[in-house]
C-alpha positions as CSV (number, residue, x, y, z in Angstrom):
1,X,0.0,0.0,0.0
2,X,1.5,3.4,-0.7
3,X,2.4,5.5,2.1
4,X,0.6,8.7,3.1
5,X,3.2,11.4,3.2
6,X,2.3,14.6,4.8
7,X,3.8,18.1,5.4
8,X,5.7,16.3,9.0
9,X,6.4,13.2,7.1
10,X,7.9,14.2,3.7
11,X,11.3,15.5,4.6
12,X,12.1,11.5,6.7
13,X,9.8,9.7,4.1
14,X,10.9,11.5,0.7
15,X,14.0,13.3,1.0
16,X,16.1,11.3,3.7
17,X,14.9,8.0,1.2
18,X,18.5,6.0,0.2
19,X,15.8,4.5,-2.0
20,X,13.8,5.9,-5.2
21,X,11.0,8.2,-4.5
22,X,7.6,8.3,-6.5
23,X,5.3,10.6,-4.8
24,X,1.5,11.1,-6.2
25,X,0.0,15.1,-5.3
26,X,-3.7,13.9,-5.4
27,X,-7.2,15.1,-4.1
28,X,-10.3,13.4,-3.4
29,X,-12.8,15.5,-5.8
30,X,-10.3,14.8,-8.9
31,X,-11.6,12.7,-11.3
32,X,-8.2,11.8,-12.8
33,X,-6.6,11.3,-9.7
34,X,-9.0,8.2,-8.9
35,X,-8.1,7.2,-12.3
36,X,-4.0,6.9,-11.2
37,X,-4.8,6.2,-7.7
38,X,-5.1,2.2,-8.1
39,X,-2.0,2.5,-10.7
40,X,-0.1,4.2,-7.7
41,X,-1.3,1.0,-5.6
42,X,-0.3,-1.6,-8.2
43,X,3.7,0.0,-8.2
44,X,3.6,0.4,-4.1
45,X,3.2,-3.5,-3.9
46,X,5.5,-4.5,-6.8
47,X,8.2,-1.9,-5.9
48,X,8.2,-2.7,-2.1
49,X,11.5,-2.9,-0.6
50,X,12.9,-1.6,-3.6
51,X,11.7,1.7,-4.0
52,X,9.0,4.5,-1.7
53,X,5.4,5.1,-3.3
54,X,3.4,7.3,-1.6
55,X,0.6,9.8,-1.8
56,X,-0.1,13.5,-0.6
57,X,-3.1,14.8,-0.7
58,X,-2.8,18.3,-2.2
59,X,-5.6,19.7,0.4
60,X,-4.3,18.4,3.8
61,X,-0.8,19.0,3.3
62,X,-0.3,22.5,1.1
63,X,3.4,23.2,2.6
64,X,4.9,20.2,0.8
65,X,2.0,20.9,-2.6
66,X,3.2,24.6,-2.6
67,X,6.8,24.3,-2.3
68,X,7.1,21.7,-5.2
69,X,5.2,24.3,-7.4
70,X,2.0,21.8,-7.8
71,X,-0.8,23.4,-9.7
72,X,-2.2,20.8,-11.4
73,X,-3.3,16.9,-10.2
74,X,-2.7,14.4,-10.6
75,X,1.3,15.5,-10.5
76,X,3.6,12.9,-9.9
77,X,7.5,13.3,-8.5
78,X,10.2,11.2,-8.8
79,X,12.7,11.8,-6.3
80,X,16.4,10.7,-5.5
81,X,18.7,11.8,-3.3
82,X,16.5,14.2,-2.4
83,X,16.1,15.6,-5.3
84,X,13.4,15.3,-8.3
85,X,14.6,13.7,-11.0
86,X,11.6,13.3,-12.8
87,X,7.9,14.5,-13.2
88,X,4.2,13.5,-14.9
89,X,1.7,15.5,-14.7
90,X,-1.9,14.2,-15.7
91,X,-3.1,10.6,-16.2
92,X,-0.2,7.6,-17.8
93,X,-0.4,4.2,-18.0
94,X,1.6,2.3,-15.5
95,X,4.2,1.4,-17.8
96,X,5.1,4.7,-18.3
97,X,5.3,5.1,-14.1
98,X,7.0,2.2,-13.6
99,X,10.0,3.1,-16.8
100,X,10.4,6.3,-14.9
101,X,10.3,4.7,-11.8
102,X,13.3,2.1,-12.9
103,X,15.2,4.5,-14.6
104,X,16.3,5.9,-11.0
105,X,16.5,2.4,-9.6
């Protein structure tokens, strides 16, 4: 199950992370974001021990949403070291999560 990150988690969950990242902005009322949710599922169980998937929902934690610039969901951030190496923005099939996903393993 993907891991709900919030504005007191992010920095030990996301950034502290020796492993890849893949963090999904999401809100309940969006209508695409229910469409990558279950996608975001499917990669937390087949990456797990290998890689961090989790979710932040844009309206409970807006520190994290604002400081990464997110103005339109679904966003997802690929993060390593720390740092975002990668980005999708809007709805993708899984294979094109999990290639960007295992281009940073």
């Amino acid at each position: 199950m993907a891991l709900e990150i919030t504005d007191s988690n992010f920095e030990e969950l996301v950034l502290k992370s020796e492993k890849p990242v893949l963090v999904d902005f999401w809100a309940e009322w969006c209508g695409p974001c229910r469409m990558v949710g279950p996608v975001v599922e499917e990669l937390a169980k087949e990456y797990d021990g290998k890689a961090v998937v989790g979710k932040v929902n844009v309206d409970l934690n807006s520190n994290i949403s604002a400081q990464y610039g997110i103005r339109n969901i679904p966003t997802l951030l690929y993060f390593k070291n720390g740092q975002v190496v990668d980005k999708q923005v809007g709805v993708a099939p899984k294979a094109t999560l999990a290639s960007k996903l295992n281009a940073h393993m």
